[in-house]
SEVO-479177 format. One record per atom (N, C-alpha, C, O): residue in one letter; x, y, z; residue number from 1; atom name. Coordinates in pm, whole numbers, padded with zeros to 5 digits, always signed. Example, Ala and Ser with C-alpha at 12.3 -4.5 7.8 and 13.67 -1.06 7.14 Angstrom:
<atoms>
ATOM  aa      c1      c2      c3    i  at
ATOM   A  +01319  -00569  +00780    1   N
ATOM   A  +01230  -00450  +00780    1  CA
ATOM   A  +01320  -00330  +00780    1   C
ATOM   A  +01424  -00332  +00846    1   O
ATOM   S  +01285  -00225  +00708    2   N
ATOM   S  +01367  -00106  +00714    2  CA
ATOM   S  +01290  +00003  +00787    2   C
ATOM   S  +01341  +00114  +00804    2   O
</atoms>
This chain:
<atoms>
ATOM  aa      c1      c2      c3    i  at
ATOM   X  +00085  -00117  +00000    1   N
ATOM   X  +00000  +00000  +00000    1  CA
ATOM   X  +00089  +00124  +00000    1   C
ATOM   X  +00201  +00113  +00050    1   O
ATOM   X  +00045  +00250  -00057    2   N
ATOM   X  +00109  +00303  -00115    2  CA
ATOM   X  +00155  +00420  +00023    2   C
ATOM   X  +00047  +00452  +00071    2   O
ATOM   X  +00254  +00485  +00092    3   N
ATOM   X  +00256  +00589  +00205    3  CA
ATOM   X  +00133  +00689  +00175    3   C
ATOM   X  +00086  +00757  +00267    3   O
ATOM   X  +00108  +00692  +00109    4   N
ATOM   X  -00013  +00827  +00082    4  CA
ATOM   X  -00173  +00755  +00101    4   C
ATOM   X  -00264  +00816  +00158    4   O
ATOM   X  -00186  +00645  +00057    5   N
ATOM   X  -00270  +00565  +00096    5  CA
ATOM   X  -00294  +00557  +00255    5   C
ATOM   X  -00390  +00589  +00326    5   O
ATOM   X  -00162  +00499  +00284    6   N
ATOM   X  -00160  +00492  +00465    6  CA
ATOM   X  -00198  +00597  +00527    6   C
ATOM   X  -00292  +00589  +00606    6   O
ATOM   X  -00120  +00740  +00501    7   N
ATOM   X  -00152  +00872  +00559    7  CA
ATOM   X  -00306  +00907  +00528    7   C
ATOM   X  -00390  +00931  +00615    7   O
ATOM   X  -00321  +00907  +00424    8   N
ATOM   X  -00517  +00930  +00428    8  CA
ATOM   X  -00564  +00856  +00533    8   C
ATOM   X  -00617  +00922  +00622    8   O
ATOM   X  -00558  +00697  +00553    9   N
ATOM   X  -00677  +00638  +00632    9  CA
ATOM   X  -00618  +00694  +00783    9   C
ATOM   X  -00701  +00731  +00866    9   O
ATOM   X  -00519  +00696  +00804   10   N
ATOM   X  -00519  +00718  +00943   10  CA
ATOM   X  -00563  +00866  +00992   10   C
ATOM   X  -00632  +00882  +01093   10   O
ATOM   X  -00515  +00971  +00913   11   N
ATOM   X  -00576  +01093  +00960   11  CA
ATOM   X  -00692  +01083  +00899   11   C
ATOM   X  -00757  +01171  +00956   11   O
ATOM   X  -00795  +01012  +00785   12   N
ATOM   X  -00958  +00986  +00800   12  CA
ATOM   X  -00992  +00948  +00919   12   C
ATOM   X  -01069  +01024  +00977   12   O
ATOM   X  -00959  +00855  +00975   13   N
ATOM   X  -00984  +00754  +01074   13  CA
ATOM   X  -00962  +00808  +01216   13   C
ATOM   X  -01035  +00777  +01310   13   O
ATOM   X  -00829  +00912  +01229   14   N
ATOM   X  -00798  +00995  +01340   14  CA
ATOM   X  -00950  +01148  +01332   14   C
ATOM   X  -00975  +01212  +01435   14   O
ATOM   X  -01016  +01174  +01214   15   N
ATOM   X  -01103  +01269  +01215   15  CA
ATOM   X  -01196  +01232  +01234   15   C
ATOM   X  -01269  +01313  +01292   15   O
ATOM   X  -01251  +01113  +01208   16   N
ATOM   X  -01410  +01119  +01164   16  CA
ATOM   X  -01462  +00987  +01267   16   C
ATOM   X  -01577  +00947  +01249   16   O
ATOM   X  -01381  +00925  +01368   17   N
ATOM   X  -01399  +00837  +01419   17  CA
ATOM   X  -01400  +00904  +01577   17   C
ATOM   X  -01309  +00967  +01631   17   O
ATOM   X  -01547  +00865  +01637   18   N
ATOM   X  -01586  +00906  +01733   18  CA
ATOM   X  -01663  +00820  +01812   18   C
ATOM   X  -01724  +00729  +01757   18   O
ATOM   X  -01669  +00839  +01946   19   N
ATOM   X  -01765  +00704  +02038   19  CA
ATOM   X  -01885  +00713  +02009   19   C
ATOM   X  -01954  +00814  +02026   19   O
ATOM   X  -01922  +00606  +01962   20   N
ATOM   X  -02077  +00541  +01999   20  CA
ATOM   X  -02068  +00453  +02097   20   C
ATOM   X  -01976  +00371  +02097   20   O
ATOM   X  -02163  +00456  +02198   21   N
ATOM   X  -02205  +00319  +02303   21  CA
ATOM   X  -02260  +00259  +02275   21   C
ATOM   X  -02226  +00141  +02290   21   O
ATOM   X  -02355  +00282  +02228   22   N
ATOM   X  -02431  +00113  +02140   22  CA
ATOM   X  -02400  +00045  +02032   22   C
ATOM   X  -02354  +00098  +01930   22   O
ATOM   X  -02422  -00079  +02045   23   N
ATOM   X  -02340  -00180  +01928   23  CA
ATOM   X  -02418  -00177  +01860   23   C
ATOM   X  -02402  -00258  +01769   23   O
ATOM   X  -02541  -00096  +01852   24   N
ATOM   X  -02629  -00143  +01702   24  CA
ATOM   X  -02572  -00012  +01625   24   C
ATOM   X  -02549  -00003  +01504   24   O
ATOM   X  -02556  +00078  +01717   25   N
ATOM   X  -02493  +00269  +01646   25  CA
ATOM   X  -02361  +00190  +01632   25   C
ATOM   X  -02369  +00165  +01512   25   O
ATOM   X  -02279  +00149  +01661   26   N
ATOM   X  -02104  +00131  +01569   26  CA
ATOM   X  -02132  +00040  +01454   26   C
ATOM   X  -02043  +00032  +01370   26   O
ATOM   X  -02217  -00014  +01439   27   N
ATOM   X  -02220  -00094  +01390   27  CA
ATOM   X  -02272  +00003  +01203   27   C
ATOM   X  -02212  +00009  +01095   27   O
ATOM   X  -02380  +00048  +01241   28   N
ATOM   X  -02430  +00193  +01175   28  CA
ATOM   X  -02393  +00279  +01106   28   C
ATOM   X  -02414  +00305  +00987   28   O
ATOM   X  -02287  +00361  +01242   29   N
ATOM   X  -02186  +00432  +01197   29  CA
ATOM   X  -02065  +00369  +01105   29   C
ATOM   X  -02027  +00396  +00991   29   O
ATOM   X  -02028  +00291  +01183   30   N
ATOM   X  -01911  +00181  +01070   30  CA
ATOM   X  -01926  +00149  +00924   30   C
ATOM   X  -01838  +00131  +00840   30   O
ATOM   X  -02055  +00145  +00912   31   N
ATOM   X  -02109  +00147  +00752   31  CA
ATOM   X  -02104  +00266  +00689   31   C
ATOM   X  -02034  +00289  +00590   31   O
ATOM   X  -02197  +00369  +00761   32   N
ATOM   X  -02187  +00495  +00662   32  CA
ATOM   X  -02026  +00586  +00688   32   C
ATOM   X  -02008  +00706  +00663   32   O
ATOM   X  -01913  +00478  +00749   33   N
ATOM   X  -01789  +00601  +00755   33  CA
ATOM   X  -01763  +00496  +00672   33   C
ATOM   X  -01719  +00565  +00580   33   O
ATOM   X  -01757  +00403  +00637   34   N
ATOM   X  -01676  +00320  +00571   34  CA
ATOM   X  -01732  +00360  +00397   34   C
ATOM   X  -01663  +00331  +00299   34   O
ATOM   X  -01831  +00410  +00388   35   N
ATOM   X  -01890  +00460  +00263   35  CA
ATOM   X  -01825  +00580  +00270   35   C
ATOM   X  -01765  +00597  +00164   35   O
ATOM   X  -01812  +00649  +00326   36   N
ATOM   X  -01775  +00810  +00319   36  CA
ATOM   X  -01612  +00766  +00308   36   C
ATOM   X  -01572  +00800  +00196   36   O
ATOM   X  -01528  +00716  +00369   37   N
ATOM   X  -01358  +00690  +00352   37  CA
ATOM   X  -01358  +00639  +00162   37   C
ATOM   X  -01297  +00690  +00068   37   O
ATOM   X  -01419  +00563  +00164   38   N
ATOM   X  -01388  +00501  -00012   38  CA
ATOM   X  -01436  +00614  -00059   38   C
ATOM   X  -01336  +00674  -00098   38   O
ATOM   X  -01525  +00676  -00077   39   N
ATOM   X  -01549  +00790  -00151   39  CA
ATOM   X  -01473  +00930  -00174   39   C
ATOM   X  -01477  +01013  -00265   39   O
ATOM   X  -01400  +00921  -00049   40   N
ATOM   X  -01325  +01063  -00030   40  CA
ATOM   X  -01172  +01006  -00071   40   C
ATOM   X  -01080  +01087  -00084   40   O
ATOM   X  -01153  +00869  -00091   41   N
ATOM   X  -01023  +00793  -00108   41  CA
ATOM   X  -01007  +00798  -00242   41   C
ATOM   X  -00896  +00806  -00295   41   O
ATOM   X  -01197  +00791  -00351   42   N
ATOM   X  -01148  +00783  -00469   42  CA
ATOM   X  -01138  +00952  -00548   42   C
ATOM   X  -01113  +00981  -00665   42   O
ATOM   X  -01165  +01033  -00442   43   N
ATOM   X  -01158  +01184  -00446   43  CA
ATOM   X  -01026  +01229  -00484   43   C
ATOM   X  -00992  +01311  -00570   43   O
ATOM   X  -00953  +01155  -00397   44   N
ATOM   X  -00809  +01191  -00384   44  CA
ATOM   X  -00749  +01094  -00445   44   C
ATOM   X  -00636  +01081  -00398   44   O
ATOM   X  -00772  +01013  -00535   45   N
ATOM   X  -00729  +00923  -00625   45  CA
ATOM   X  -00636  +00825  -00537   45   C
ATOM   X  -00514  +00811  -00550   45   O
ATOM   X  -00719  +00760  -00447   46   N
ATOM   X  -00672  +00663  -00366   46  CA
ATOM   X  -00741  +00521  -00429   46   C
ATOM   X  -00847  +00539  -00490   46   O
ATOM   X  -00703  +00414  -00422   47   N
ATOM   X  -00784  +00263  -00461   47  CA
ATOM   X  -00797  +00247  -00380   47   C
ATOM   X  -00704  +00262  -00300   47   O
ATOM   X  -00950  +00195  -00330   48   N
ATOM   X  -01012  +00104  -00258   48  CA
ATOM   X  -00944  -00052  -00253   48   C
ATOM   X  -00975  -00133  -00166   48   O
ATOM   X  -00847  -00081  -00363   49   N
ATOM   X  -00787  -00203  -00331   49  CA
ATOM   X  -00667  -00177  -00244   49   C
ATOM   X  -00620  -00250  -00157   49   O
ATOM   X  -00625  -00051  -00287   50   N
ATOM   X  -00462  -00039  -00208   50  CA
ATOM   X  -00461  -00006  -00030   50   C
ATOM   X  -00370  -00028  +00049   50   O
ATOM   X  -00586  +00050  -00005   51   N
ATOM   X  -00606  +00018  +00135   51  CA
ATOM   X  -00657  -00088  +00134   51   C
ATOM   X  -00577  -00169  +00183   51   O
ATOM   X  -00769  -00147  +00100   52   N
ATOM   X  -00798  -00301  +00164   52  CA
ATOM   X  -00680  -00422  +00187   52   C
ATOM   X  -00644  -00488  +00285   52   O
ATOM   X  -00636  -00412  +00030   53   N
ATOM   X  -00463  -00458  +00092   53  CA
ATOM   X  -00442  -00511  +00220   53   C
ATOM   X  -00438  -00622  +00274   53   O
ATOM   X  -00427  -00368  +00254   54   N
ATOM   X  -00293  -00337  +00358   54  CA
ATOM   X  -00422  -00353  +00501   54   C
ATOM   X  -00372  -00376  +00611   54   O
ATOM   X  -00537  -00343  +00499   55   N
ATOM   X  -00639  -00329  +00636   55  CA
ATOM   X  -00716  -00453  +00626   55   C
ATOM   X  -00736  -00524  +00725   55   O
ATOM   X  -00763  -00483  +00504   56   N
ATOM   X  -00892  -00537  +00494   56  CA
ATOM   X  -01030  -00483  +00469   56   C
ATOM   X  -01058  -00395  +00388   56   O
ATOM   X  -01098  -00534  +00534   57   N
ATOM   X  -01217  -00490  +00549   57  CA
ATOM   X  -01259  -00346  +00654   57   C
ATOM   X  -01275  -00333  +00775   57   O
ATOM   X  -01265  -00245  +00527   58   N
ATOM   X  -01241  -00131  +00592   58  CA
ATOM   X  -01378  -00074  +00716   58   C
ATOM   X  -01367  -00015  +00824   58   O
ATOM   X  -01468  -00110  +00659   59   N
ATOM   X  -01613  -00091  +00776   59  CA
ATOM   X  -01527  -00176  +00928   59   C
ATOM   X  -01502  -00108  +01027   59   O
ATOM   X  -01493  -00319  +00924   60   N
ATOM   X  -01455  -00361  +00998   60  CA
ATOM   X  -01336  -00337  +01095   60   C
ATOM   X  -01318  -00386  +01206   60   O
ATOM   X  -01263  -00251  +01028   61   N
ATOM   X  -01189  -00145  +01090   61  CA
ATOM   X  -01230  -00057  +01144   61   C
ATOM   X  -01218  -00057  +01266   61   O
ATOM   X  -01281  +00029  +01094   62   N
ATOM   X  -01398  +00151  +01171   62  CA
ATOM   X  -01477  +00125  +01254   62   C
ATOM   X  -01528  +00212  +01324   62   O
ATOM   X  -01515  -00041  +01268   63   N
ATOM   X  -01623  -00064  +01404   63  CA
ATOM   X  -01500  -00110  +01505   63   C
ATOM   X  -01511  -00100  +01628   63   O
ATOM   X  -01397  -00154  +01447   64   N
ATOM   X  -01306  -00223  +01598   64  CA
ATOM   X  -01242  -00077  +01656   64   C
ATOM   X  -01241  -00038  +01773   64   O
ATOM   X  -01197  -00023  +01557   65   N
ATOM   X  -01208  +00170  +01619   65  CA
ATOM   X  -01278  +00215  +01709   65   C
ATOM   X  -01261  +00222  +01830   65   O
ATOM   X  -01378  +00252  +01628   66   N
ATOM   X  -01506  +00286  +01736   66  CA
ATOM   X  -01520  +00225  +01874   66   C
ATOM   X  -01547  +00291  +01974   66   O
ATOM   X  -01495  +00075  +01872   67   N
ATOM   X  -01546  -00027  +02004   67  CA
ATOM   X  -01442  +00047  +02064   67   C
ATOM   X  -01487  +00126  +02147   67   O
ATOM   X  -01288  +00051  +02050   68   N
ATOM   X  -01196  +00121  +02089   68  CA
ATOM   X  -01177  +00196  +02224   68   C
ATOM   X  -01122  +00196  +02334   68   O
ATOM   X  -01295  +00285  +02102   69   N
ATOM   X  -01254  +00448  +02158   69  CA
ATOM   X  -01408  +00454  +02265   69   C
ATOM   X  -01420  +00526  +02364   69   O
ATOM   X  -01503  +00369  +02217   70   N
ATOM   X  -01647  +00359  +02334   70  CA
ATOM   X  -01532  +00265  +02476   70   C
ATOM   X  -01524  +00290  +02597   70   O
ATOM   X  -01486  +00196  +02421   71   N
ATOM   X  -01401  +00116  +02582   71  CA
ATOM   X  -01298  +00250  +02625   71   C
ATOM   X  -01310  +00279  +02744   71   O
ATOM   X  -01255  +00287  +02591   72   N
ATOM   X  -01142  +00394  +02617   72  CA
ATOM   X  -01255  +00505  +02692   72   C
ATOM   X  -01222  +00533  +02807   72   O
ATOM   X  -01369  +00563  +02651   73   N
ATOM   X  -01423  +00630  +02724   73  CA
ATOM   X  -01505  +00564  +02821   73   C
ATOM   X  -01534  +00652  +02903   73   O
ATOM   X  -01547  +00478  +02849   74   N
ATOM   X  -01618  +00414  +02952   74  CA
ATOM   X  -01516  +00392  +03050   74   C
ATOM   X  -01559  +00392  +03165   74   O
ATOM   X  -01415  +00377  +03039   75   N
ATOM   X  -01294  +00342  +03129   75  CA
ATOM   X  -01258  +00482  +03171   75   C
ATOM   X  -01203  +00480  +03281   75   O
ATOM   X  -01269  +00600  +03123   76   N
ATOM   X  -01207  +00711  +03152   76  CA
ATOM   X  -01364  +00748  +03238   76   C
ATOM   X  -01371  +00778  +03358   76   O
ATOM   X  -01452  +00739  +03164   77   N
ATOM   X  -01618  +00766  +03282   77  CA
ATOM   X  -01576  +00713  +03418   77   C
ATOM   X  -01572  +00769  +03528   77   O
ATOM   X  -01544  +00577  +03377   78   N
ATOM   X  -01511  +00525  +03543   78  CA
ATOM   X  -01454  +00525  +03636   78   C
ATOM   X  -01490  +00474  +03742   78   O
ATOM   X  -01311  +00607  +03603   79   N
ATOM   X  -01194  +00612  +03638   79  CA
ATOM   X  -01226  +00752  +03672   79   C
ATOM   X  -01116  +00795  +03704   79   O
ATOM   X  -01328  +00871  +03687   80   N
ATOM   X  -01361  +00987  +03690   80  CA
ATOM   X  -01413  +00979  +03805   80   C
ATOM   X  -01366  +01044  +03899   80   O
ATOM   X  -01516  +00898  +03818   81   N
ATOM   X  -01646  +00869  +03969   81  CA
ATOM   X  -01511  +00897  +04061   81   C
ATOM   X  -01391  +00871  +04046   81   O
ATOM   X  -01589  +00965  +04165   82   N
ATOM   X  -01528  +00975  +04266   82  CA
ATOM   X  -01566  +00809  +04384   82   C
ATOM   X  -01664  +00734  +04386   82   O
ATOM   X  -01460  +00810  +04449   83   N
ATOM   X  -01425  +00620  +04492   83  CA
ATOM   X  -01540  +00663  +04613   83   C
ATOM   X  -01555  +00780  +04650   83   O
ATOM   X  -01599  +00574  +04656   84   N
ATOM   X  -01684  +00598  +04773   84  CA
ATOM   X  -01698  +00539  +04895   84   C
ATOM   X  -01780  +00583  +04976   84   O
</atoms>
């Protein structure tokens, strides 16, 4: 995969990827970002093969993201409560 390839998905992926708590919303969201990344990839004359390549299955990336960053904030929610 090509360095310019790489640099798009990760700063896509560093912008547009945000917590959902429910698994039916990542699941949701994961679809319509994974439509919006190929589209803005073939904007910028990126292939949809030259990232899949190198990731795979790009929705499926964007939901293990997402789960991520929903565990990363539930852990930071919890880690906030004051101990009692």
């Amino acid at each position: 995969m090509s360095e310019h390839a790489i640099e798009f998905l990760r700063g896509w992926i560093g912008e547009k990827v945000h917590c959902q708590h429910s698994p039916a919303k990542i699941e949701k969201q994961a679809e319509t970002l994974a439509k919006e990344c190929c589209a803005q990839a073939a904007e910028e004359g990126i292939l949809l093969e030259d990232i899949q390549e190198e990731v795979g299955d790009i929705q499926e990336l964007i939901a293990s993201r997402l789960e991520e960053v929903a565990e990363e904030s539930e852990q930071q929610t919890t880690s906030d409560k004051p101990s009692e």
